[in-house]
TIMAR-896309 format. One record per residue: residue in three letters; x, y, z of N, C-alpha, C in turn. Coordinates in Angstrom, 2 decimals. Example, Ala and Ser with C-alpha at 12.3 -4.5 7.8 and 13.67 -1.06 7.14 Angstrom:
BEGIN
+--------+---------+---------+---------+---------+---------+---------+---------+---------+---------+
! residu !      nx !      ny !      nz !     cax !     cay !     caz !      cx !      cy !      cz !
+--------+---------+---------+---------+---------+---------+---------+---------+---------+---------+
!    ALA !   13.19 !   -5.69 !    7.80 !   12.30 !   -4.50 !    7.80 !   13.20 !   -3.30 !    7.80 !
!    SER !   12.85 !   -2.25 !    7.08 !   13.67 !   -1.06 !    7.14 !   12.90 !    0.03 !    7.87 !
+--------+---------+---------+---------+---------+---------+---------+---------+---------+---------+
***
This chain:
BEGIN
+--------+---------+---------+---------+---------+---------+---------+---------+---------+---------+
! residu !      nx !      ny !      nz !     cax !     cay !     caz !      cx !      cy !      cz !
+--------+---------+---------+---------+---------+---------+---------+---------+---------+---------+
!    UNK !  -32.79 !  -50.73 !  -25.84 !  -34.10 !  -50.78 !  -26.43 !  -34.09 !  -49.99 !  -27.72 !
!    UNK !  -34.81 !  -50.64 !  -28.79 !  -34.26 !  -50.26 !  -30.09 !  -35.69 !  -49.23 !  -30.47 !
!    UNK !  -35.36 !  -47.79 !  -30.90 !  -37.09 !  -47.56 !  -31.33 !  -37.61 !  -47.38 !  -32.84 !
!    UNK !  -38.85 !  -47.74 !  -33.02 !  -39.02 !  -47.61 !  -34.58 !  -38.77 !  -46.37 !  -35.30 !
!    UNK !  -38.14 !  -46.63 !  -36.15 !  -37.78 !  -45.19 !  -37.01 !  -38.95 !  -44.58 !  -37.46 !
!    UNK !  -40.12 !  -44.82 !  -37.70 !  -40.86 !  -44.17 !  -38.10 !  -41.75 !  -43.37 !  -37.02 !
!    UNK !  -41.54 !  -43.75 !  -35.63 !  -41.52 !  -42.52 !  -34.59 !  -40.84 !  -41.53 !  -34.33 !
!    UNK !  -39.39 !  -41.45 !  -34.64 !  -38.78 !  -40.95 !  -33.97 !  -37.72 !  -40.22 !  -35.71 !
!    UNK !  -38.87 !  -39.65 !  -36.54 !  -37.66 !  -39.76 !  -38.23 !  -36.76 !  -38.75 !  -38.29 !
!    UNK !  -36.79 !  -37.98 !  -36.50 !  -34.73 !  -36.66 !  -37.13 !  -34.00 !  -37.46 !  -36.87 !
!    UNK !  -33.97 !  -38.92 !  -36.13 !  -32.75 !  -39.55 !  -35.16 !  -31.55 !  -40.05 !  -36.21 !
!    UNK !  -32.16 !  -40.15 !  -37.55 !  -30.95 !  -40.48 !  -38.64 !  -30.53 !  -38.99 !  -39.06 !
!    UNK !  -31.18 !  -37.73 !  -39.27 !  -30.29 !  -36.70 !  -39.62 !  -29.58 !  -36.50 !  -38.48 !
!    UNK !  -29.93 !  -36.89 !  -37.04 !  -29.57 !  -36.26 !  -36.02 !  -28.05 !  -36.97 !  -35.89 !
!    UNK !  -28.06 !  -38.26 !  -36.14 !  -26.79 !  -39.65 !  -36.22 !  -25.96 !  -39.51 !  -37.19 !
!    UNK !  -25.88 !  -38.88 !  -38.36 !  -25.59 !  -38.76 !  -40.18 !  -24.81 !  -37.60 !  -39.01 !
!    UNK !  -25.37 !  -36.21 !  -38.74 !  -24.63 !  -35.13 !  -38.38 !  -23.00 !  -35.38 !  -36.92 !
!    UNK !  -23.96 !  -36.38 !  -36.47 !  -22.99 !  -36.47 !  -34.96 !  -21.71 !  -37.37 !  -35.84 !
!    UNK !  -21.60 !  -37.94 !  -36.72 !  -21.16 !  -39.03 !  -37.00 !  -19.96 !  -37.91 !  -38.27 !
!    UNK !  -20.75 !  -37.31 !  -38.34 !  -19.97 !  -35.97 !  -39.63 !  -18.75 !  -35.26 !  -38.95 !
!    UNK !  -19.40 !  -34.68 !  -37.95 !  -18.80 !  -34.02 !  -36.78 !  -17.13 !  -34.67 !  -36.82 !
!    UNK !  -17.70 !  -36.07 !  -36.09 !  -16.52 !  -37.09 !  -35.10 !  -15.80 !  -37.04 !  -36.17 !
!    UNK !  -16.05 !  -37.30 !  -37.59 !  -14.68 !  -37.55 !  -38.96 !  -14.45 !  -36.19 !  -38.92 !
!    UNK !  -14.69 !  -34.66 !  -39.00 !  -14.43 !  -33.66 !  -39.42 !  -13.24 !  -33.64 !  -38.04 !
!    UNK !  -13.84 !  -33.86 !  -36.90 !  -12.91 !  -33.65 !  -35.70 !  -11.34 !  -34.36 !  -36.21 !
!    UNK !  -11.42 !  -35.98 !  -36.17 !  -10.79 !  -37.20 !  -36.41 !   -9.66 !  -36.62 !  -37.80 !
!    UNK !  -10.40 !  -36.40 !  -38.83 !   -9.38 !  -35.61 !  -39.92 !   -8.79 !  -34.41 !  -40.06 !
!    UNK !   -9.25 !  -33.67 !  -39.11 !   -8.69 !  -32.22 !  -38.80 !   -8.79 !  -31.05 !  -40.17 !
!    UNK !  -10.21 !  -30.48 !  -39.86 !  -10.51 !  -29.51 !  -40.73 !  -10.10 !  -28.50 !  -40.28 !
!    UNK !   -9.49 !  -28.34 !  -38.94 !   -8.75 !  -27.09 !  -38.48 !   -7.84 !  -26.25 !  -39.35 !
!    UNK !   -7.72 !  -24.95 !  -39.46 !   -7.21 !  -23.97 !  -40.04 !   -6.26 !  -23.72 !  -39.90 !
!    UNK !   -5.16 !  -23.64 !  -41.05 !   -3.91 !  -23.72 !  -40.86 !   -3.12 !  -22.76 !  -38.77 !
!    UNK !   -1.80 !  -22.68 !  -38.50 !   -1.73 !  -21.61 !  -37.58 !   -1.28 !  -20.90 !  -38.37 !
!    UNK !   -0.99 !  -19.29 !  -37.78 !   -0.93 !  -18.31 !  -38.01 !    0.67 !  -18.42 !  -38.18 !
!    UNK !    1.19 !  -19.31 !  -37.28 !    2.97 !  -19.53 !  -37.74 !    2.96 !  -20.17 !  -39.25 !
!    UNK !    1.72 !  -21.19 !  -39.79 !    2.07 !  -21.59 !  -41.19 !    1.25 !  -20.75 !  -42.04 !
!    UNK !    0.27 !  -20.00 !  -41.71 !   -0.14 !  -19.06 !  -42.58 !    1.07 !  -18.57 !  -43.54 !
!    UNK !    2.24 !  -17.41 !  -41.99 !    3.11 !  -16.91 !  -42.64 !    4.25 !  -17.37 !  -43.16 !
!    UNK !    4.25 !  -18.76 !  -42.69 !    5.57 !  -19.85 !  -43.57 !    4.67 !  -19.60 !  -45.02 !
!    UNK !    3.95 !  -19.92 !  -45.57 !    3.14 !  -20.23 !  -46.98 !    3.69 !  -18.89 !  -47.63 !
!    UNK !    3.93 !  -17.84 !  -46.99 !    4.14 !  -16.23 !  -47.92 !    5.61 !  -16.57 !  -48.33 !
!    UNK !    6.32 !  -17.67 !  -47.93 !    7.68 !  -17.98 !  -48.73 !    7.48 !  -19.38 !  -49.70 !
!    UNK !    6.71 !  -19.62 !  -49.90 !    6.44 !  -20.74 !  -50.55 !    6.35 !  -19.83 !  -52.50 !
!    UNK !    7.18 !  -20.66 !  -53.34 !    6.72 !  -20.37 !  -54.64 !    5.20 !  -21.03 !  -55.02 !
!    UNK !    4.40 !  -19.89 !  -55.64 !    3.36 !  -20.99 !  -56.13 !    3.21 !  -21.75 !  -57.13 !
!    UNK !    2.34 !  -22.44 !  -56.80 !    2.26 !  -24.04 !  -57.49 !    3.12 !  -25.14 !  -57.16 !
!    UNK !    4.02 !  -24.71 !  -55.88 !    5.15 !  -25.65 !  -55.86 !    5.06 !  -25.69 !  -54.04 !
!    UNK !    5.90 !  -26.60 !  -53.86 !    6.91 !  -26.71 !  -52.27 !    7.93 !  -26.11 !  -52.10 !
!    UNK !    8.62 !  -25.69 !  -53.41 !    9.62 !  -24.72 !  -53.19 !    9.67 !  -23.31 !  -52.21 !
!    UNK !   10.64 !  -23.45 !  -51.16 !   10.36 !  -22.41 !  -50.56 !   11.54 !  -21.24 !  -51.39 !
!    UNK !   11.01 !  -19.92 !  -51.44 !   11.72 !  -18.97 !  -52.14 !   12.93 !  -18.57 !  -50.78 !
!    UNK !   14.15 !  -19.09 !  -51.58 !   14.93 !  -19.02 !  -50.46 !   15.89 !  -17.44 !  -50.19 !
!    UNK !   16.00 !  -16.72 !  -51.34 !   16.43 !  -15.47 !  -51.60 !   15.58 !  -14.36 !  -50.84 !
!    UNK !   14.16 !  -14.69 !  -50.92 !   13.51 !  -13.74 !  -50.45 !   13.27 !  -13.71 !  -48.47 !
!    UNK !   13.48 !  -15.39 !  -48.19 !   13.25 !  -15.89 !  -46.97 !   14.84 !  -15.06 !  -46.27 !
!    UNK !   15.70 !  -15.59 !  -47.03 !   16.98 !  -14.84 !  -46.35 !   17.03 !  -13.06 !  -46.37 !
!    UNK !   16.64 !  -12.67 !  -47.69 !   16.41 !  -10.94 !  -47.57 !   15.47 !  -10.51 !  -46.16 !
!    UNK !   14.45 !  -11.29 !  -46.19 !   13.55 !  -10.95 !  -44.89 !   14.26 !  -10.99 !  -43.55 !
!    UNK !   14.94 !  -12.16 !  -43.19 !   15.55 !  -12.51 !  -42.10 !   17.05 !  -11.09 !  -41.73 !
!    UNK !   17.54 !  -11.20 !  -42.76 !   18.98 !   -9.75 !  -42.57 !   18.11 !   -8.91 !  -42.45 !
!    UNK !   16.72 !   -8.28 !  -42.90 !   16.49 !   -7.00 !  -42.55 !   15.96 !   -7.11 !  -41.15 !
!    UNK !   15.39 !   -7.98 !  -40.75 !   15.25 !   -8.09 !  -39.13 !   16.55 !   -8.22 !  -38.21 !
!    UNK !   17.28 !   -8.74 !  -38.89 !   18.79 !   -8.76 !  -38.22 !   19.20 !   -7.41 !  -37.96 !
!    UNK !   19.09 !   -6.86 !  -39.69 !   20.00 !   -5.30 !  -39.65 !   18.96 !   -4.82 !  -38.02 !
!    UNK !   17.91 !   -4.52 !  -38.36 !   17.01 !   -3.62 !  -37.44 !   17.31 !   -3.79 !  -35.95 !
!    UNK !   17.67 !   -5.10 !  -35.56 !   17.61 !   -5.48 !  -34.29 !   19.43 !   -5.31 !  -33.74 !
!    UNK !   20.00 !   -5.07 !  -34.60 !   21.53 !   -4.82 !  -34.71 !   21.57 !   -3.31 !  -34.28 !
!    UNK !   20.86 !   -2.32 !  -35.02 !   20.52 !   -1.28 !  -35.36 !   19.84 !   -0.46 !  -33.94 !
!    UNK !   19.68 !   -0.63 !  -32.92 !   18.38 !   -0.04 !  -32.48 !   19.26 !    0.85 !  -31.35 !
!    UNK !   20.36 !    0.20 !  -30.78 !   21.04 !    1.70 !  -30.26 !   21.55 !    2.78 !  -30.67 !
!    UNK !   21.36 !    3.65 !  -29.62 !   22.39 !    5.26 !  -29.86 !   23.58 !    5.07 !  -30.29 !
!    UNK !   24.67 !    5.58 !  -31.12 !   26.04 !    5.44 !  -30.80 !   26.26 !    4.24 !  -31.98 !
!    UNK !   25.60 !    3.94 !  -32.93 !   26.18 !    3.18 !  -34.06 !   27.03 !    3.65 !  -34.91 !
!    UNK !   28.20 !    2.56 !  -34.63 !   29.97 !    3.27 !  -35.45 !   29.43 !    2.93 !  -36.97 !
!    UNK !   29.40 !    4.02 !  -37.92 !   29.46 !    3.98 !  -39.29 !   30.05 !    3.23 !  -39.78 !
!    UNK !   29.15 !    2.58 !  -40.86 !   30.02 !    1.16 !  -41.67 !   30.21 !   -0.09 !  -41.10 !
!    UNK !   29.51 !    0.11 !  -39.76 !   30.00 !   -1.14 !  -38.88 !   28.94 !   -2.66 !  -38.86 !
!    UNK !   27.67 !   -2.32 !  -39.41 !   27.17 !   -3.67 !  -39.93 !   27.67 !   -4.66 !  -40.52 !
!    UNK !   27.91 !   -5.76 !  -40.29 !   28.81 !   -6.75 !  -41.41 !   27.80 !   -8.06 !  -40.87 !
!    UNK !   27.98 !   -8.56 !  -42.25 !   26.48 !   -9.83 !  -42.24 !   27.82 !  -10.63 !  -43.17 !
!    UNK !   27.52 !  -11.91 !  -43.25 !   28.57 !  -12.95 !  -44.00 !   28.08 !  -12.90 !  -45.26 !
!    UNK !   28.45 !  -12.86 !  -46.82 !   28.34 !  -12.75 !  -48.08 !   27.23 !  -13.67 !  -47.81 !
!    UNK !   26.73 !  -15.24 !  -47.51 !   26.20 !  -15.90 !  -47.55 !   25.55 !  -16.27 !  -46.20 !
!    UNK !   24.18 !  -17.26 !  -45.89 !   24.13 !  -17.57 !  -44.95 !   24.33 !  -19.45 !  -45.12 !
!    UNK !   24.25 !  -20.21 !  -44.29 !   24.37 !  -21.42 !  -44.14 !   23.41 !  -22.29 !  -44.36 !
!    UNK !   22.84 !  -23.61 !  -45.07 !   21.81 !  -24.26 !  -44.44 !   21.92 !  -25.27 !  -44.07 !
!    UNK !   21.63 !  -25.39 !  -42.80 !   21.68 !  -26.42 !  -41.25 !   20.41 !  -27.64 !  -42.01 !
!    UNK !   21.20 !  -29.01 !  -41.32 !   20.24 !  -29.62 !  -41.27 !   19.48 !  -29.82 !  -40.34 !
!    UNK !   18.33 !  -30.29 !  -40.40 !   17.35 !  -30.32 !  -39.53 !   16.42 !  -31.69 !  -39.48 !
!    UNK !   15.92 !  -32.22 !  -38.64 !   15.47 !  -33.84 !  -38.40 !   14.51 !  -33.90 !  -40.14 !
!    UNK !   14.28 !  -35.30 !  -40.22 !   13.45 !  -35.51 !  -40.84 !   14.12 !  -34.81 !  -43.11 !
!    UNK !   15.16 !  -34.57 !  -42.81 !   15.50 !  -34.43 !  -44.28 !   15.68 !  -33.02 !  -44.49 !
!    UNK !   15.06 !  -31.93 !  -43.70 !   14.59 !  -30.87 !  -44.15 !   15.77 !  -29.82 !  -43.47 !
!    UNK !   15.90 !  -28.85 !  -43.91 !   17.12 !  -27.91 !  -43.43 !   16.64 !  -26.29 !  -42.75 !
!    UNK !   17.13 !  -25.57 !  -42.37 !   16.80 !  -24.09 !  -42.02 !   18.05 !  -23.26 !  -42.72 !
!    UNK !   17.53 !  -22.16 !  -42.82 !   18.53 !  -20.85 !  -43.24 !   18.99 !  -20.48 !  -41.79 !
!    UNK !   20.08 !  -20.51 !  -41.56 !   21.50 !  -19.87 !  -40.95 !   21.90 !  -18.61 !  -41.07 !
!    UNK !   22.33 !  -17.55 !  -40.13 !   23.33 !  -16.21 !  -40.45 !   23.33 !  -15.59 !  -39.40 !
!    UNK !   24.15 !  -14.48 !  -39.63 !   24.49 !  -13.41 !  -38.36 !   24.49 !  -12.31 !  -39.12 !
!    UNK !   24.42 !  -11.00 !  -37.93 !   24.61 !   -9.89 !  -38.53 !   25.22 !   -9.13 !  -37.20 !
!    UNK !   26.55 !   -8.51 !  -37.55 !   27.31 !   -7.55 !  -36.27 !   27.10 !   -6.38 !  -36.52 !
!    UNK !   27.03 !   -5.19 !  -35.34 !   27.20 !   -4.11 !  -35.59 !   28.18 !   -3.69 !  -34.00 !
!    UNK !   28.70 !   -2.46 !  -34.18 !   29.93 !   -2.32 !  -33.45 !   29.21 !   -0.53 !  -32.99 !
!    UNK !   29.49 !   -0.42 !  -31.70 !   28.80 !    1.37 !  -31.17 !   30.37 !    1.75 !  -31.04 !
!    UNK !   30.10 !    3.33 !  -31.30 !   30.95 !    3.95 !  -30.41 !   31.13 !    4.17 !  -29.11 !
!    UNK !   30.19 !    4.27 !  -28.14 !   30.52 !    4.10 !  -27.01 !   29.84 !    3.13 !  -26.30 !
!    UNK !   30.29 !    3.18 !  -24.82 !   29.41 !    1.75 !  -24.08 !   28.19 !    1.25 !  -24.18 !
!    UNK !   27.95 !    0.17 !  -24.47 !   26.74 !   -0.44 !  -24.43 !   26.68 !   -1.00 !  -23.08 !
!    UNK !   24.79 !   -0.69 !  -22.69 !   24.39 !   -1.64 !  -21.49 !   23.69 !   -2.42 !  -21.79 !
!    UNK !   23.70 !   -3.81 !  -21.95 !   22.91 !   -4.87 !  -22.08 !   21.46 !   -4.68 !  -22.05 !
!    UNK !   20.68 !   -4.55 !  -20.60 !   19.48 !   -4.36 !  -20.06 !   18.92 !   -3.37 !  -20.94 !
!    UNK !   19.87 !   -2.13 !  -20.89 !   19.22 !   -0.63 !  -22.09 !   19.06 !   -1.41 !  -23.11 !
!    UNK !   19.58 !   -2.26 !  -23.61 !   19.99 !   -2.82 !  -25.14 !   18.65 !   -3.62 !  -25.09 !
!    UNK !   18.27 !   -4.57 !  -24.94 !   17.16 !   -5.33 !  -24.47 !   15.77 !   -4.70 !  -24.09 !
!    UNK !   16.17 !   -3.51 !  -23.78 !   14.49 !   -2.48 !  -23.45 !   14.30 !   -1.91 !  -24.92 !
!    UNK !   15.13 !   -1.87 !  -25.68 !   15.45 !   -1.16 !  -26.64 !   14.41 !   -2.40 !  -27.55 !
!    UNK !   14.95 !   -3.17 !  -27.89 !   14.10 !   -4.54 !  -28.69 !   12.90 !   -4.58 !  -27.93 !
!    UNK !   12.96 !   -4.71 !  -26.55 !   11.29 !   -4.84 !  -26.51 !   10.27 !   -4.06 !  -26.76 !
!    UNK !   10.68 !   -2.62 !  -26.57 !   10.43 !   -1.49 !  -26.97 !    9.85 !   -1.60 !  -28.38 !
!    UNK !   10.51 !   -1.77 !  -29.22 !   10.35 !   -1.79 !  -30.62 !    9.41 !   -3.49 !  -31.31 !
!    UNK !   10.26 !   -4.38 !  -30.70 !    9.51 !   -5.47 !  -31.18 !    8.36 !   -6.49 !  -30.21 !
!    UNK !    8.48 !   -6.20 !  -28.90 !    8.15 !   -6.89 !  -28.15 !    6.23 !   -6.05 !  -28.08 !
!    UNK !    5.36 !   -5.13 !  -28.63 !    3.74 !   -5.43 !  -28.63 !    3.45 !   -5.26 !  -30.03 !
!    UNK !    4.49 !   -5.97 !  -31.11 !    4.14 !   -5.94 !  -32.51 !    3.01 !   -6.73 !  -32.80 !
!    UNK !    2.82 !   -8.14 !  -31.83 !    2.18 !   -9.17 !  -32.28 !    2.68 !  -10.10 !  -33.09 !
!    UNK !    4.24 !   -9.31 !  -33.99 !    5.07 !  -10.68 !  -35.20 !    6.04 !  -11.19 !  -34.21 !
!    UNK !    6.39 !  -10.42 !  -33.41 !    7.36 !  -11.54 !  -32.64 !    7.13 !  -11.64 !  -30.88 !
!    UNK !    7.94 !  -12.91 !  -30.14 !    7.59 !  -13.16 !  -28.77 !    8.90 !  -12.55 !  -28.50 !
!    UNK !    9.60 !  -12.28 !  -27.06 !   10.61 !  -12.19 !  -26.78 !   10.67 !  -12.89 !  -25.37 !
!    UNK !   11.69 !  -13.70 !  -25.26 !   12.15 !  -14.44 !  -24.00 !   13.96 !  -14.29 !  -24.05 !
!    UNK !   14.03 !  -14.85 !  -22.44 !   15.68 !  -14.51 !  -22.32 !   15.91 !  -15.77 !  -21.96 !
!    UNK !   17.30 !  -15.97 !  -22.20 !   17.87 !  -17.27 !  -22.16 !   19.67 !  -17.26 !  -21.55 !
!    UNK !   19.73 !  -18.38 !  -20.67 !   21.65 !  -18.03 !  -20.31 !   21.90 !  -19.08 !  -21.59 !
!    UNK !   23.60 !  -18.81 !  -21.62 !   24.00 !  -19.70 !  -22.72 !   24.73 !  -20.89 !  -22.35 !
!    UNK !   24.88 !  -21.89 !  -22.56 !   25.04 !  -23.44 !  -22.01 !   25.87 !  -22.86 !  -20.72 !
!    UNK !   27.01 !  -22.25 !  -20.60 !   27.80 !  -22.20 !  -19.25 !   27.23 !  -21.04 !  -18.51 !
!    UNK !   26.23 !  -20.81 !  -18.89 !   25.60 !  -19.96 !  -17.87 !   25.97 !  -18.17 !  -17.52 !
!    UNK !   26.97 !  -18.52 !  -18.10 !   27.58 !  -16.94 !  -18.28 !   27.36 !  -15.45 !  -18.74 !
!    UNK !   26.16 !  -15.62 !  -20.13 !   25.76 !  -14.75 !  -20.63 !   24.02 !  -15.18 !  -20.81 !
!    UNK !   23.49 !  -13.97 !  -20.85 !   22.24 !  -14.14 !  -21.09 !   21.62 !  -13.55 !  -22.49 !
!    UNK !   21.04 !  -14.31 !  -23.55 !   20.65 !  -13.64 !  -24.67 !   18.64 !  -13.68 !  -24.54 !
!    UNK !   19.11 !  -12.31 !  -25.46 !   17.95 !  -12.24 !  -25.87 !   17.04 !  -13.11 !  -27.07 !
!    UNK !   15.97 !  -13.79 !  -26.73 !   15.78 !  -14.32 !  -27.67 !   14.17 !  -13.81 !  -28.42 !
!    UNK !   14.31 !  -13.57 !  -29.67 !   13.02 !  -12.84 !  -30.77 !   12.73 !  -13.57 !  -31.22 !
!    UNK !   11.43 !  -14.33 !  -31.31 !   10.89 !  -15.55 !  -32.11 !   10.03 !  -14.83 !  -33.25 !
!    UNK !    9.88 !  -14.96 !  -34.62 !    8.86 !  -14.40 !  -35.49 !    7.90 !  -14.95 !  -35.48 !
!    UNK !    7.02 !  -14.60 !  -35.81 !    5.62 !  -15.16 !  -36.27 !    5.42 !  -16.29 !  -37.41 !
!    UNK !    7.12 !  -16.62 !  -37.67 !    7.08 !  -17.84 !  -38.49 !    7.73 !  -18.98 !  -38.40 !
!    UNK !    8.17 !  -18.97 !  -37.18 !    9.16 !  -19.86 !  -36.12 !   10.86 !  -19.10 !  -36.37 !
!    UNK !   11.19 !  -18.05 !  -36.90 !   12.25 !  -18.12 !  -37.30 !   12.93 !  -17.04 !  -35.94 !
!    UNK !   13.78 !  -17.55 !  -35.48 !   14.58 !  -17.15 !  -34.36 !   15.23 !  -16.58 !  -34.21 !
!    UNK !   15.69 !  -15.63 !  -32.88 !   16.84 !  -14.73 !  -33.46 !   17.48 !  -14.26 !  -31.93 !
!    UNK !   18.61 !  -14.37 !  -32.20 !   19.28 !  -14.78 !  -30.60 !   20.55 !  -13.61 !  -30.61 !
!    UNK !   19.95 !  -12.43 !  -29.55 !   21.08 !  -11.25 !  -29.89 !   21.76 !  -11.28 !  -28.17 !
!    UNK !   22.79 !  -11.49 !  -28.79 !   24.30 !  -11.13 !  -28.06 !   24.46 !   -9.73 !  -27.73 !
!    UNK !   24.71 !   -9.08 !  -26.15 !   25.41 !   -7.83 !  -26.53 !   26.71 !   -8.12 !  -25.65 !
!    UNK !   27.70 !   -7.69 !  -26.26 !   29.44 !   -7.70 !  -25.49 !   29.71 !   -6.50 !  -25.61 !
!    UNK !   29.26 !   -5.76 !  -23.71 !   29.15 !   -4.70 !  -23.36 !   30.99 !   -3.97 !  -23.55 !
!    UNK !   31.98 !   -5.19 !  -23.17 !   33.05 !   -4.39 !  -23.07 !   33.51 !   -4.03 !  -24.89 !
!    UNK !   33.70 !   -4.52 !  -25.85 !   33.61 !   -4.51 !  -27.04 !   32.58 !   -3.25 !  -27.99 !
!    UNK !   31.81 !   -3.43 !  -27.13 !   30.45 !   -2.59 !  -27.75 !   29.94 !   -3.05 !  -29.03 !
!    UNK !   29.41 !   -4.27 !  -28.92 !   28.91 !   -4.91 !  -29.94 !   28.06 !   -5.76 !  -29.80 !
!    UNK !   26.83 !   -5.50 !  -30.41 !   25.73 !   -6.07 !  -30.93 !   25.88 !   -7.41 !  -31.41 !
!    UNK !   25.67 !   -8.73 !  -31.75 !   25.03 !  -10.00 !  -32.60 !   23.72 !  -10.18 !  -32.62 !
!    UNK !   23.13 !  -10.70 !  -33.77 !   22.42 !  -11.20 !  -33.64 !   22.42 !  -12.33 !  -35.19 !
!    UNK !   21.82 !  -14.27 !  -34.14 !   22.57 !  -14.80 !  -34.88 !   21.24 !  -15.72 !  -34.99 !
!    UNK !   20.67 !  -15.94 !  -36.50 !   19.19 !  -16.41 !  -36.85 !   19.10 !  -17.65 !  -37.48 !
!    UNK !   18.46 !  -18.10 !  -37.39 !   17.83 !  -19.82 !  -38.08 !   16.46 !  -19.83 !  -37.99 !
!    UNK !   16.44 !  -20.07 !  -39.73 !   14.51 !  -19.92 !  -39.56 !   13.89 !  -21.25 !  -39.70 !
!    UNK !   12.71 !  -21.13 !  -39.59 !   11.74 !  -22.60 !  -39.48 !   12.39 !  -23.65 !  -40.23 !
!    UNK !   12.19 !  -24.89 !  -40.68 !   13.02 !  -26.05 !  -40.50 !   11.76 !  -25.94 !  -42.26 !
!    UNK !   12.43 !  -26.32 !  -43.10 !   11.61 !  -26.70 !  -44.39 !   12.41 !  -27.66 !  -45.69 !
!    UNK !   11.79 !  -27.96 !  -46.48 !   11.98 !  -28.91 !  -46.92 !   12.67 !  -28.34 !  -48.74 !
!    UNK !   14.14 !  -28.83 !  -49.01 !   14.82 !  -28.18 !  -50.02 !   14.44 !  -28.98 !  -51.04 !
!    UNK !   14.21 !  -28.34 !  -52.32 !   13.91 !  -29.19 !  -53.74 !   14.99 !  -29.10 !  -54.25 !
!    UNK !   14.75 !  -30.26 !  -55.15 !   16.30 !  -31.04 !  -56.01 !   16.47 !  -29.60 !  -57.04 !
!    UNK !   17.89 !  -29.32 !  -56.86 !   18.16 !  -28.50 !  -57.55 !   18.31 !  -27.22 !  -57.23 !
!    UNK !   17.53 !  -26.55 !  -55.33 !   17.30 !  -25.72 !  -55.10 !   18.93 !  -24.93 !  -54.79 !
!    UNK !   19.35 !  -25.45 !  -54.13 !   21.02 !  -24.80 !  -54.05 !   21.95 !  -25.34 !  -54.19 !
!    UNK !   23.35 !  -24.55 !  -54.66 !   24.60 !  -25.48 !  -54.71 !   25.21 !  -24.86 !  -53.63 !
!    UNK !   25.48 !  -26.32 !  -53.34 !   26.37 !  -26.54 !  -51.83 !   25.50 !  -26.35 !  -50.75 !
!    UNK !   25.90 !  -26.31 !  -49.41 !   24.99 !  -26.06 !  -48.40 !   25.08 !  -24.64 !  -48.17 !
!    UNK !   25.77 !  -23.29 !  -48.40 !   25.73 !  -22.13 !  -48.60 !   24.64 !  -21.22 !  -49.49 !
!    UNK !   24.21 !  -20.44 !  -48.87 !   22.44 !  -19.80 !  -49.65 !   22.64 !  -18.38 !  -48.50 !
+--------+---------+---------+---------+---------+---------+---------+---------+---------+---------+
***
């Protein structure tokens, strides 16, 4: 039953609004997440270029730190590769690659090693921490997710006394010209 508009005259602002709504829903005026908030702080502006020097400086100092966090670190013993790698990734787009070792003087315990990171990074709010075995089941790593998808998967090899930790950050998209070779 159809009623006259001139009884009833909010039912078109009331229809104009519901109808606003459903496209605002439908096109997604939603606000970026808080994981691409902090992807955008590597972005050059005015561009898509992601600043890849500064994305990799960020990533080794979370490396060094998380390398870093036991008693008993043998001097000089950080070693990160001159370069890191970039992996491809679906869809065209690649991630930054690397490791960073550090070596103790005396025994490391895994579990201590792991209270140690959660301790420090695990109620920052920038990163999650979960544990993971590795395909044969043998070892279990720790895994540090950032607040910008970028990952970080630490090894400890208690008999050795040595730390890894080995990172790949969010998956983004390289501009012509941005690096030579796949090394960055």
């Amino acid at each position: 039953m159809r009623m006259p508009a001139e009884k009833y005259p909010g039912r078109h602002w009331l229809a104009g609004t519901v109808v606003a709504l459903c496209v605002a829903v439908l096109v997604g005026c939603a606000s970026p997440s808080p994981e691409e908030d902090r992807r955008m702080t590597y972005k050059i502006e005015g561009s898509e270029r992601v600043d890849l020097q500064r994305l990799r400086e960020d990533i080794r100092a979370v490396q060094r730190r998380l390398v870093a966090l036991g008693s008993g670190l043998a001097e000089e013993s950080i070693k990160e590769s001159p370069n890191g790698v970039l992996m491809s990734c679906s869809g065209g787009q690649h991630q930054w690659t690397g490791s960073t070792t550090a070596e103790y003087a005396g025994p490391l315990n895994q579990e201590d090693y792991y209270a140690l990171v959660d301790a420090e990074f695990g109620g920052s709010g920038r990163f999650t921490l979960t544990r993971q075995l590795s395909p044969d089941g043998a070892d279990e790593w720790l895994i540090v997710r950032g607040d910008d998808g970028t990952r970080y998967s630490i090894t400890v090899w208690t008999e050795d006394s040595m730390v890894q930790v080995s990172s790949s950050s969010w998956c983004f998209t390289l501009q012509p010209g941005q690096t030579d070779g796949g090394e960055f």
